[in-house]
C-alpha positions as CSV (number, residue, x, y, z in Angstrom):
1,X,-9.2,11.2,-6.4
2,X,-8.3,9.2,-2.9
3,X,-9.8,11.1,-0.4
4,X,-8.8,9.0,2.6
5,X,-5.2,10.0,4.3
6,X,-2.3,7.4,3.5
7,X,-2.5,6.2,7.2
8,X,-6.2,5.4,6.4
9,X,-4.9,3.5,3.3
10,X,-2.5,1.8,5.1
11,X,-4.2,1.1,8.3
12,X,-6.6,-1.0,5.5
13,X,-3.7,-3.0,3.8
14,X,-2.4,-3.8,7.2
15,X,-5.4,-4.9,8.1
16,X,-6.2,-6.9,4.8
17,X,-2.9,-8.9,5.8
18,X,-4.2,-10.4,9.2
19,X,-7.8,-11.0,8.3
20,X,-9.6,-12.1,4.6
21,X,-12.2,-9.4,4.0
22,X,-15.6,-11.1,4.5
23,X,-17.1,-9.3,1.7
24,X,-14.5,-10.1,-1.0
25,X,-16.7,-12.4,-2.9
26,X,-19.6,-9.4,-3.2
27,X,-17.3,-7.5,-4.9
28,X,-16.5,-7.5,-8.5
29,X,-12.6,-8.3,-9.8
30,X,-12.5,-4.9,-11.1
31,X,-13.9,-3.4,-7.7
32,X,-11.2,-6.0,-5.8
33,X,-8.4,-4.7,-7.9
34,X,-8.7,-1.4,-7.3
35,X,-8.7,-1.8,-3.8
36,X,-5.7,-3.5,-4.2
37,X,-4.0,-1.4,-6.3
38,X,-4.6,1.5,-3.7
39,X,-3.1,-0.7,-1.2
40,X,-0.4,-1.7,-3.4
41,X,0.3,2.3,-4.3
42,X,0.5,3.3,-0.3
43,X,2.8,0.4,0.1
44,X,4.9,2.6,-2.4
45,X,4.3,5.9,-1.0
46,X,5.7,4.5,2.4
47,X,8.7,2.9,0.7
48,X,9.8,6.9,-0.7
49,X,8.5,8.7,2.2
50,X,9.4,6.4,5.6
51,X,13.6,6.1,5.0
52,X,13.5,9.8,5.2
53,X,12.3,9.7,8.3
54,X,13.3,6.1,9.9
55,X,16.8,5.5,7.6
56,X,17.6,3.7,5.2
57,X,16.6,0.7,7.4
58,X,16.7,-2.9,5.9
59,X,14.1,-4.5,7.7
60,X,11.6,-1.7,6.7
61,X,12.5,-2.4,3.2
62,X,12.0,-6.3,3.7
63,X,8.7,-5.4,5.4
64,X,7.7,-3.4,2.8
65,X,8.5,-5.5,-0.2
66,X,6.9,-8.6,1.1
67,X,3.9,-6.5,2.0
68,X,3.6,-5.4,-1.3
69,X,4.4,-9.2,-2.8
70,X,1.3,-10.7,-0.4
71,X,-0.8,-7.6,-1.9
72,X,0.0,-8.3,-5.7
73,X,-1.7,-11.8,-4.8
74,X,-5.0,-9.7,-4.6
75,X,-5.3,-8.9,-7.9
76,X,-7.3,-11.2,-9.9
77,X,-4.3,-11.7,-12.9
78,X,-0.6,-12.7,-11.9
79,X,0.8,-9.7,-12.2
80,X,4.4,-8.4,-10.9
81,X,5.5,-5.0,-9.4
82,X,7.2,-3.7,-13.2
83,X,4.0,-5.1,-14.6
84,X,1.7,-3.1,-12.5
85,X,3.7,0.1,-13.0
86,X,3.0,0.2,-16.4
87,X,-1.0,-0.4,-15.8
88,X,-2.3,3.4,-16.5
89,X,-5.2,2.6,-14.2
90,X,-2.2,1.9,-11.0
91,X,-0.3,5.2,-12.3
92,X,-3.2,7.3,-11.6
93,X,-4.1,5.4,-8.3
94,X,-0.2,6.2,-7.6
95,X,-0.3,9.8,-8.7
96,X,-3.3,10.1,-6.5
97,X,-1.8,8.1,-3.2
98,X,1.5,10.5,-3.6
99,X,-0.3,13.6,-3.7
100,X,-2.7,12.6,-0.3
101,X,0.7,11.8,1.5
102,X,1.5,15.2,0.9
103,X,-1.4,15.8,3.1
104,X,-0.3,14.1,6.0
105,X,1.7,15.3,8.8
106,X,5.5,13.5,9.3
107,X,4.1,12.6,12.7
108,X,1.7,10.5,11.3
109,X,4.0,9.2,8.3
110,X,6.5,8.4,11.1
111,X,3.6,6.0,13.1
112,X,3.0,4.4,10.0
113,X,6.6,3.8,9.3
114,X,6.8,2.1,12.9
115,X,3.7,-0.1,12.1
116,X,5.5,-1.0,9.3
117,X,8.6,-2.3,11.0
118,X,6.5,-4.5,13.3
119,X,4.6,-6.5,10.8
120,X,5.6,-10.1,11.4
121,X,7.4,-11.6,8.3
């Protein structure tokens, strides 16, 4: 089970997105995909959780979705949104990254939200 909050998870894939991780070639592809697939699953999470509390908002949803484009380029195989849905390994990372949200304050969903909308493109 994830045991970090979704701001932690998030916080990670934003910062994943400026800087290449220094230790990505000590890690196995099956250790680099699942750390991508977390990353992938908060994007997600934020997609249901933030237009409830910023609005249906356009450029949070062009945010998000090219977030989670530049974080399907992690995984070691091509692999497309649909694709990864159907992945049983990603449905339980997903399960798991919904359930921690619940965890989190609106406060802090809010924040992430915001973070969110000033990602460059």
């Amino acid at each position: 089970m994830i045991t970090r909050s979704l701001t932690h998870t998030i916080s990670i894939a934003l910062i994943t997105l400026c800087a290449q991780s220094a230790f990505s070639e000590t890690l196995t592809s099956q250790e680099s995909d699942r750390i991508a697939k977390e990353d992938i699953a908060a994007t997600q999470v934020l997609a249901e959780v933030c237009p409830a509390l910023i609005g249906n908002n356009p450029a949070f949803q062009t945010k998000i979705g090219s977030l989670t484009q530049t974080l399907l380029k992690d995984l070691s195989k091509p692999t497309t949104l649909i694709q990864l849905q159907q992945d049983p390994e990603y449905q339980t990372v997903l399960k798991e990254a919904q359930i921690s949200a619940k965890e989190v304050d609106q406060a802090e969903h809010k924040t992430v939200c915001a973070d969110v909308l000033e990602l460059p493109h």
